[in-house]
C-alpha positions in Angstrom: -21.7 -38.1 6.2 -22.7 -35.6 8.7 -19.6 -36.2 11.1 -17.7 -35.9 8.0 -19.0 -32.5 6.9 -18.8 -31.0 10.8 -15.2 -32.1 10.9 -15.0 -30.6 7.6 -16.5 -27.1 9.0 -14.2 -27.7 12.3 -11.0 -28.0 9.9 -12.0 -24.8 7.6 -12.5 -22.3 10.4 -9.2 -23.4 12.0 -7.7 -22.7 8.4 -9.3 -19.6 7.8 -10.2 -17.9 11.4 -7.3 -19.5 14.3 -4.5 -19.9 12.3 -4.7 -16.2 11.1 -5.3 -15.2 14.8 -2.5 -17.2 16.2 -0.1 -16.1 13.6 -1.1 -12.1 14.0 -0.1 -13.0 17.7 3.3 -14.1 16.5 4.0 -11.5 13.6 3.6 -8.9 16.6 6.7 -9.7 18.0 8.4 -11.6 15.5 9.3 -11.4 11.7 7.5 -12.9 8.7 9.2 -15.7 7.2 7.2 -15.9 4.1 3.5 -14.7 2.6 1.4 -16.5 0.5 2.5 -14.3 -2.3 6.2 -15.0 -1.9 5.6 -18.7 -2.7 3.0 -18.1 -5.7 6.2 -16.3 -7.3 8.6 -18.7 -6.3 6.8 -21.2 -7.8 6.5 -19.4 -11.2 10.0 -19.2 -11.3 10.6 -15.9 -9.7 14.1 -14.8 -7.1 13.1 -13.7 -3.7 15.4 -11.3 -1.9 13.8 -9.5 1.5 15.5 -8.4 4.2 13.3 -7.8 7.5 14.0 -4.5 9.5 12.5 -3.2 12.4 10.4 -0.3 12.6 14.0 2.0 13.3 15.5 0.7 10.3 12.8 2.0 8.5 13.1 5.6 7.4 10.0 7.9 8.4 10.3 9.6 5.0 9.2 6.0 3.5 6.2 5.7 5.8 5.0 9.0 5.5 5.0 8.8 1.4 3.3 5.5 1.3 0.2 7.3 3.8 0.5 9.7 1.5 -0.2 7.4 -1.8 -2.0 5.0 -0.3 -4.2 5.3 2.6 -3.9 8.9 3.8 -6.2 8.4 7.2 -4.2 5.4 8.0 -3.4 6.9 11.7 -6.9 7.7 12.6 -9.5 4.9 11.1 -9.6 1.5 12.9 -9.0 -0.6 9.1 -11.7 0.8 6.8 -11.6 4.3 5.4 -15.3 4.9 4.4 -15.1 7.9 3.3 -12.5 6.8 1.0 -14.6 3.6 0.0 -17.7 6.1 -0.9 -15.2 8.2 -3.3 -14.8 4.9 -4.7 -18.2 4.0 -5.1 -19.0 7.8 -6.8 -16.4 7.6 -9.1 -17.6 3.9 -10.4 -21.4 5.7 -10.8 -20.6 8.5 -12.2 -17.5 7.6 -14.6 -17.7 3.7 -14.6 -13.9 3.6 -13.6 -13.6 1.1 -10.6 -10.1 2.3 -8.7 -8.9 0.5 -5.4 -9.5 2.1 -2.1 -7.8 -0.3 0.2 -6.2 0.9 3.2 -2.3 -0.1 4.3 -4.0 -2.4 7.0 -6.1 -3.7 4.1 -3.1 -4.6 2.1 -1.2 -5.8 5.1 -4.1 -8.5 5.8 -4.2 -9.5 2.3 -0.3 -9.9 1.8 0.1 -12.0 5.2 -2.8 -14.3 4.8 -4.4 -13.9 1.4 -3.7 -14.7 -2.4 -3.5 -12.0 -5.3 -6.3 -11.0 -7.5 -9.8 -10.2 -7.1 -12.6 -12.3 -6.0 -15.4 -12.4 -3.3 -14.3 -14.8 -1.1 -10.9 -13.1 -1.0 -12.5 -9.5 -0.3 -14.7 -11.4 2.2 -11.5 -13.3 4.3 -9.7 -9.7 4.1 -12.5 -8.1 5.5 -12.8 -10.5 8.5 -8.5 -10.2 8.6 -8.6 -6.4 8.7 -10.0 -5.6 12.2 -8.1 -8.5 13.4 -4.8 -6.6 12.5 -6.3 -3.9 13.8 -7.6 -4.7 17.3 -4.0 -7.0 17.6 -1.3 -4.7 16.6 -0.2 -0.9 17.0 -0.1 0.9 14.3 3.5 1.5 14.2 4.1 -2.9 13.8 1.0 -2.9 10.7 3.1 -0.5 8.9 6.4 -2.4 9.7 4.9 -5.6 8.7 3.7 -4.1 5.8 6.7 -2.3 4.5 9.1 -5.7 5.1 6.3 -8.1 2.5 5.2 -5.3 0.0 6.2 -6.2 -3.3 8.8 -3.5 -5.2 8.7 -5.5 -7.3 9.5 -8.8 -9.3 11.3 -11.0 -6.9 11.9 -7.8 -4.4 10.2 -7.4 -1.0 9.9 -5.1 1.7 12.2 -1.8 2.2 15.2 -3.0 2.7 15.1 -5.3 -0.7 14.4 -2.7 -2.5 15.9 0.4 -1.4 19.4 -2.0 -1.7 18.2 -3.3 -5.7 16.7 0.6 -6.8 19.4 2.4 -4.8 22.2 1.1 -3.2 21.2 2.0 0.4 20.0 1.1 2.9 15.7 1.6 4.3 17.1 3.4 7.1 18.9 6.0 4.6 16.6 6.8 2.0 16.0 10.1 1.1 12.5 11.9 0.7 12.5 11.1 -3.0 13.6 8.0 -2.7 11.1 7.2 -0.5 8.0 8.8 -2.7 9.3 6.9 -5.4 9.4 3.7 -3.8 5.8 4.6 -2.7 5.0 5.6 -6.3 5.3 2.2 -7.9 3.5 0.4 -5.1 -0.1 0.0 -6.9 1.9 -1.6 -9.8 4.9 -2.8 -9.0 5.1 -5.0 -11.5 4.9 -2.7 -13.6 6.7 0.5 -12.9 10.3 0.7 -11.9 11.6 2.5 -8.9 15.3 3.1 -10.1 14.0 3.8 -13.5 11.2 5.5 -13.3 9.4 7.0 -15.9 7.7 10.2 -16.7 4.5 9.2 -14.6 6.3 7.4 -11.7 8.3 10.8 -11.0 5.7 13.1 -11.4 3.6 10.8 -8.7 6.6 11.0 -6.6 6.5 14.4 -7.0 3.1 14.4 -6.1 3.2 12.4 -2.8 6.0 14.8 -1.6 3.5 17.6 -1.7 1.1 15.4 0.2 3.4 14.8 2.5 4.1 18.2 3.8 0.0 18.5 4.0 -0.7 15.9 6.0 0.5 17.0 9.5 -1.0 15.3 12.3 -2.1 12.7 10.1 1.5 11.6 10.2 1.4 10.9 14.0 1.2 7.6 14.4 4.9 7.4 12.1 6.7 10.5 13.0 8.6 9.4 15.7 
């Protein structure tokens, strides 16, 4: 019983720790086939249509706006953004309104190697994935990895998916508004609607454009 159970510990940190380590290895030169969301959706009885393109294929304007929404200290902190996570924390004392504060690399960890929804273990695994990415990769390939296996939404992932189903182009051609509202329907993309977007979704966009121009040298790491 007790070889059984260390064989049983062997087989789970291979699962959980190496295979995530030897696959960060390969995603740093090569594309993503396929995430663990992809499949949960195909199974459900969902399309999947992504196109992978490199980080030149990619326009700037699209990287900028999701820093922008998302995870504005994304060239500067090493995964976490603490200061972001004790916003968080405030808000949930002070108004009871719990709001994520994930950061891209966050996200990025969690769509390669992780399942959707919310529990502890999850949270725990993406906190152990997070500095991996981090310590592994440049910036410049978490944001490319992340950008090709976002979800736009149902069926749609990555850039190029989805700036061809909203808008008829390409991820290298989108436009500054294009790009904040692709960025705009990220936290729900299930949700809200990129080529139709509503009241809220373009006044966010709006939002994140503003943002944008603020941000500066926060931008370096994707303003090449």
């Amino acid at each position: 019983m007790f070889s059984f159970l260390k064989r049983l510990v062997r087989w789970l940190l291979a699962l959980v720790i190496v295979l995530p380590l030897l696959l960060t290895l390969v995603y740093r030169f090569l594309p993503v086939p396929v995430t663990p969301l992809m499949v949960i959706r195909l199974i459900e009885g969902e399309s999947l249509s992504k196109h992978w393109q490199p980080a030149h294929r990619i326009a700037n304007s699209l990287k900028s706006s999701v820093i922008a929404s998302e995870d504005n200290k994304f060239c500067q902190h090493s995964g976490f953004d603490w200061d972001a996570f004790a916003d968080v924390a405030s808000e949930f004392k002070n108004e009871g309104k719990l709001r994520g504060g994930s950061t891209i690399s966050m996200q990025t960890a969690k769509n390669l190697y992780l399942w959707p929804g919310r529990s502890w273990v999850r949270k725990g695994l993406e906190a152990v994935y997070t500095p991996m990415l981090e310590l592994m990769l440049p910036k410049e390939r978490i944001m490319t990895l992340y950008l090709n296996i976002a979800e736009f939404g149902p069926g749609i992932y990555g850039a190029e998916a989805a700036a061809q189903a909203y808008f008829n182009t390409s991820a290298a051609q989108l436009s500054p508004y294009q790009s904040a509202l692709l960025a705009a329907v990220l936290p729900n993309p299930r949700q809200y609607n990129a080529g139709r977007p509503s009241a809220y979704v373009q006044g966010r966009a709006a939002t994140i454009r503003v943002r944008v121009k603020q941000l500066g040298p926060l931008l370096s790491c994707v303003s090449k």
